[in-house]
C-alpha positions in Angstrom: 14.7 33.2 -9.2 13.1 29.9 -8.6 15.0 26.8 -9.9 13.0 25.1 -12.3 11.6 21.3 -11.4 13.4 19.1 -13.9 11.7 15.3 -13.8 13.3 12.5 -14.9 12.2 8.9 -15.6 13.4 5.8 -17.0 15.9 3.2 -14.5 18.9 1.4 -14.3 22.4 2.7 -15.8 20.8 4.7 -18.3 19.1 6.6 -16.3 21.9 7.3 -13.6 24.5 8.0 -16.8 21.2 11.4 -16.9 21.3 11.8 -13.1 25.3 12.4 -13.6 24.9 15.3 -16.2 22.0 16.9 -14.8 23.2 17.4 -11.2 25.2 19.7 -12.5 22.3 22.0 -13.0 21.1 24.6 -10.4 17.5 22.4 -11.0 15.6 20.8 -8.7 15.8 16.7 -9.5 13.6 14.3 -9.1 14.4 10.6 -11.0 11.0 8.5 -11.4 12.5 5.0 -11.2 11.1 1.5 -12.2 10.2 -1.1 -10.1 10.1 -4.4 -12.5 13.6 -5.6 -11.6 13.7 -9.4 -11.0 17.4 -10.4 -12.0 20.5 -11.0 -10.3 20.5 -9.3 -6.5 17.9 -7.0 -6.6 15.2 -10.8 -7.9 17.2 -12.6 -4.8 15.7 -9.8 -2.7 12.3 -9.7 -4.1 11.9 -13.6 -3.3 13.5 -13.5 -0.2 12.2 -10.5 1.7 9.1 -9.3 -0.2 10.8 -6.3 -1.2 10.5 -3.6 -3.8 13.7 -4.4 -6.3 16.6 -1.8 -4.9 18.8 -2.3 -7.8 18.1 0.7 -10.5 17.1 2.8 -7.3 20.7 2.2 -5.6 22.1 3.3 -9.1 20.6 6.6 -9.1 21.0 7.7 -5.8 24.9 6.9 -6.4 24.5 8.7 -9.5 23.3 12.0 -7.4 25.3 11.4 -4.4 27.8 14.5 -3.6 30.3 12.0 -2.8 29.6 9.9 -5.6 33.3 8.3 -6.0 33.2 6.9 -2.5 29.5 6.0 -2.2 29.8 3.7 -5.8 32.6 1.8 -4.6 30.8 1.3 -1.4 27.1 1.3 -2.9 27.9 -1.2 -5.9 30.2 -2.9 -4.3 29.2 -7.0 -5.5 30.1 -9.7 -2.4 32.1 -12.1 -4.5 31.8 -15.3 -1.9 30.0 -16.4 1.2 27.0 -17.9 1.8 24.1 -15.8 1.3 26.4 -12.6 0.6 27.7 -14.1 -2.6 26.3 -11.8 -5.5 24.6 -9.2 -3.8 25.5 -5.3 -3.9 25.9 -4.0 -0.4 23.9 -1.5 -1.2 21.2 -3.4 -1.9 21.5 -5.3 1.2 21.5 -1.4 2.9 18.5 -0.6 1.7 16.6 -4.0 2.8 17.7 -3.0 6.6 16.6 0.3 6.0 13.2 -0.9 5.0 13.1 -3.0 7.5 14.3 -0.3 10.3 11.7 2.2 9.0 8.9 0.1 7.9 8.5 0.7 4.1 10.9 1.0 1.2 9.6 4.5 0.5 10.9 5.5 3.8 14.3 3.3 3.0 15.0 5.3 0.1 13.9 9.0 1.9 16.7 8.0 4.5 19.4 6.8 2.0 18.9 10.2 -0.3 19.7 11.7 3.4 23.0 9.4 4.3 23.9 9.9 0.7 23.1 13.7 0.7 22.0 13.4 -2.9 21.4 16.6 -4.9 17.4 15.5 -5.6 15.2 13.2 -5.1 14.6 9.3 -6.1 11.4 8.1 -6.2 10.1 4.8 -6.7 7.1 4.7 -10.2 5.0 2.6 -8.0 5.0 1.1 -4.3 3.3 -1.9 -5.7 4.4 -5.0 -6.7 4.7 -5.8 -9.9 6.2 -7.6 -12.5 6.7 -7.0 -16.9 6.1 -9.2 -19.3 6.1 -9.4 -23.1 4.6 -10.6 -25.9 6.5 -11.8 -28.9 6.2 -11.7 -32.4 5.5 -15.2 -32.2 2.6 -14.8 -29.8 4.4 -16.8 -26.9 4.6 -14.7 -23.4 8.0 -14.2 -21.6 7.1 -13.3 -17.8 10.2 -11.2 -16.0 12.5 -8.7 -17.1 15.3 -11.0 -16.9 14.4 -13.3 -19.1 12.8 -10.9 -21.3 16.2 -10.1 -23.2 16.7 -13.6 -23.2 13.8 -14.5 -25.9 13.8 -11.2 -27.3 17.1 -12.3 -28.7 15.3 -15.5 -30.4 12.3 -13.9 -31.3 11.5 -9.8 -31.3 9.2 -8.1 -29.0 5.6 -6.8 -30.0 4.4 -5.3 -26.9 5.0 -5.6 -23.2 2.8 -5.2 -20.1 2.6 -5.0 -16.3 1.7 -8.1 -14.3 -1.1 -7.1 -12.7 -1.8 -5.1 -15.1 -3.5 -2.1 -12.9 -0.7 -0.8 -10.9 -1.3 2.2 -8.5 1.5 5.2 -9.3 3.4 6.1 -6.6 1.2 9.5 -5.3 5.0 10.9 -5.0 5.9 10.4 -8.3 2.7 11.8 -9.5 3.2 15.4 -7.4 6.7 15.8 -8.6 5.5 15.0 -12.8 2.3 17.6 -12.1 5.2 20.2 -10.7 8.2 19.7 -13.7 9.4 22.2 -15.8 10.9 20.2 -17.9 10.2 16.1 -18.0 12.9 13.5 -19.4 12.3 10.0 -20.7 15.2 8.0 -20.9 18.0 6.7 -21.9 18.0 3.1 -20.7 16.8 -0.2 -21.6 13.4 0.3 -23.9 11.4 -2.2 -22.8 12.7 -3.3 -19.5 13.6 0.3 -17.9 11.9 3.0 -19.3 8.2 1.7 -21.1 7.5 -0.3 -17.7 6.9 3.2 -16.3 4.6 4.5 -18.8 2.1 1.2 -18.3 1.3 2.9 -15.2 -1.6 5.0 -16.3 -1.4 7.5 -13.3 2.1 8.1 -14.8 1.0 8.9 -18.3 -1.5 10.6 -17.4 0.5 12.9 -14.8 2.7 13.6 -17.7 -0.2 14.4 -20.2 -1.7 16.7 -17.8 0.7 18.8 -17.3 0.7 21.4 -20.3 3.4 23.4 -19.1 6.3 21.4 -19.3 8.7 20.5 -22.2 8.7 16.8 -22.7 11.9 15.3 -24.4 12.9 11.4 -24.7 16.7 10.8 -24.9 17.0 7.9 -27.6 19.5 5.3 -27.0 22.0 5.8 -29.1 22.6 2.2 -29.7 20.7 -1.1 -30.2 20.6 -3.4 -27.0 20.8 -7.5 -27.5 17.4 -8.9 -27.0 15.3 -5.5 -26.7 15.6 -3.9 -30.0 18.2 -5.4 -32.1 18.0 -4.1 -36.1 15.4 -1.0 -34.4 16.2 2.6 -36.3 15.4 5.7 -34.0 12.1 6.3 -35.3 11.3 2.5 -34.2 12.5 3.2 -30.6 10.4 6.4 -30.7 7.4 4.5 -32.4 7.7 1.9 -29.2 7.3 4.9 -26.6 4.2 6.3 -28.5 2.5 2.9 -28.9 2.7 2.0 -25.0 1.8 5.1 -23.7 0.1 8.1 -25.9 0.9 9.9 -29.6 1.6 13.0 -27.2 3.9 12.3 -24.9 6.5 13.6 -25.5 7.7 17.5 -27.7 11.2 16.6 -28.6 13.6 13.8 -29.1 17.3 14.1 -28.8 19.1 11.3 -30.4 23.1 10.3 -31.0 24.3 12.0 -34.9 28.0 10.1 -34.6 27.4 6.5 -35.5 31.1 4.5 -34.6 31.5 1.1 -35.8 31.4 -0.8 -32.3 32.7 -4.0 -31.3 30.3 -6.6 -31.7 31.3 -8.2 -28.6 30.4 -5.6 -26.4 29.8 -7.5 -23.0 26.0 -8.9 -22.6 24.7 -6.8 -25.5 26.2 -8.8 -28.2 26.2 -7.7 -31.6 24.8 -4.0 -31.3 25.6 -0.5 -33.6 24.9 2.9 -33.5 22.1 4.2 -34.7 20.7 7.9 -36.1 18.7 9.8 -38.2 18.8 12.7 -40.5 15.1 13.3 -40.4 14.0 16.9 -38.7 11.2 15.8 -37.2 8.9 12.3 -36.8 5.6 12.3 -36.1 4.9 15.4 -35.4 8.1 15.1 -33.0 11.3 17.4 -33.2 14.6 15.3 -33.3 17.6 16.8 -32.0 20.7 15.4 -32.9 24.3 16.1 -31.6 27.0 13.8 -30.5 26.6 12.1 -27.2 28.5 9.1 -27.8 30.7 7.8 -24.9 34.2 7.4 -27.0 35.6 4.8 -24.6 32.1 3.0 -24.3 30.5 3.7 -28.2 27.6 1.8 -27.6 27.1 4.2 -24.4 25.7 8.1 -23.8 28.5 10.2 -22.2 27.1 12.5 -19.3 29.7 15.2 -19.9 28.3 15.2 -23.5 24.5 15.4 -22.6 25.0 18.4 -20.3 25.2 21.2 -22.6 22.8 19.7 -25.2 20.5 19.7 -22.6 21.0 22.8 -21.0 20.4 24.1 -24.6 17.0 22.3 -25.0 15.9 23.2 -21.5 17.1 26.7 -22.1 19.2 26.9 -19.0 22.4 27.7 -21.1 22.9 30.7 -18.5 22.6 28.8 -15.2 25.1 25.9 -16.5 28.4 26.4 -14.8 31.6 26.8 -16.8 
């Protein structure tokens, strides 16, 4: 029997926390990653080599490295002095020489998945460059996801876009959606990691084509500081809809344990659980179950989302003991 072609998309730690669980699967992976980074290392890189951002794409081939102890010590490991090194992950600076070596970051990334021996594939959303940007409620226009957080804090967010706003999908990415089984939106950032995907219309459409394939998003099960503070679930789900299409996605598994979390929870400041009781939204099945991370509540735990999603994707009998 064939092992089905399980796609998922979305980027940064919220998407690698996904990689984690479904790895475990006999599936066939394949993570469709964004490409609006602009902060921190992965920005540095943009400006200073013309790059594609490496950050969220270093995080998810960690996340389905065999050796995935070793390789995020090594991968995420953050220079903490010396000129130039200061603040950058050596595993971003990896992949830079690999692009350089092989002439193109799609090739960079090929060759790390092969160093790395990762079980699937990580694929860039777009080879283009391109930056997000968002419109507040206010009507003023933030430009970068860095600073989009930033403002969204002060003032919420009422849409965001891609700067240019015609960006070519990645012809990969497109072949691997038009082949899934089973397609997977999220968890991660809403705005910054996971909708900057869907602007890409040759994404959306990919995944609207394709009739086959069970579509599910995996809510956060928190709010995030400056994205979607005071949101319920069925805001976070009406944000999806309204920046890519009513039909995109079948199902949507959300958090049902709401813990009352520390509101000084690192950068995402004053945050909570959220939930709902509702069976359905929109025409949308809600699954609920708990997935919370107990040592990290305002986080998914991997171990958690295996067998909830083995259930959904009805691969219950292939899911080792």
């Amino acid at each position: 029997m064939e092992k089905p072609n399980v796609v998922a998309i979305g980027g940064g730690s919220g998407l690698s926390v996904l990689l984690r669980g479904l790895r475990i699967f006999p599936v066939n992976i394949s993570a469709i990653v964004t490409m609006t980074d602009d902060g921190s290392s992965s920005g540095r890189l943009r400006r200073d080599y013309g790059i594609l951002p490496p950050g969220d794409i270093r995080q998810c081939l960690v996340a389905l490295s065999n050796d995935e102890e070793l390789a995020t010590k090594l991968f995420d490991y953050r220079f903490p002095n010396g000129r130039g090194l200061s603040g950058h992950n050596f595993g971003n600076l990896f992949l830079t020489a690999l692009c350089d070596i092989t002439g193109s970051f799609e090739q960079a990334v090929r060759e790390a998945s092969q160093i790395l021996a990762t079980s699937g594939k990580v694929i860039p959303s777009t080879l283009s460059n391109v930056n997000i940007a968002a419109e507040l409620e206010n009507g003023h226009v933030v430009l970068g996801e860095s600073n989009i957080p930033v403002m969204g804090h002060r003032t919420p967010i009422k849409r965001v876009f891609c700067v240019p706003d015609k960006i070519k999908a990645n012809i990969e990415a497109i072949q691997a959606i038009q082949s899934a089984d089973f397609i997977i939106i999220g968890p991660g950032s809403l705005y910054t990691s996971i909708i900057p995907n869907l602007l890409i219309k040759g994404i959306t459409k990919a995944i609207l084509d394709n009739k086959k394939a069970q579509k599910v998003f995996v809510c956060n099960i928190s709010t995030e500081r400056g994205e979607t503070e005071k949101y319920s679930t069925e805001d976070h789900i009406d944000a999806l809809l309204s920046h890519s299409s009513p039909d995109i996605i079948t199902a949507c598994l959300i958090n049902d344990k709401v813990v009352h979390a520390n509101g000084d929870e690192g950068k995402l400041g004053f945050v909570h659980n959220i939930t709902s009781a509702k069976q359905s939204y929109k025409k949308i099945k809600l699954i609920r179950a708990n997935l919370i991370d107990d040592k990290r509540p305002l986080f998914h735990d991997f171990k958690k989302i295996v067998p909830v999603l083995a259930s959904i994707l009805k691969l219950n009998q292939n899911v080792p003991a």
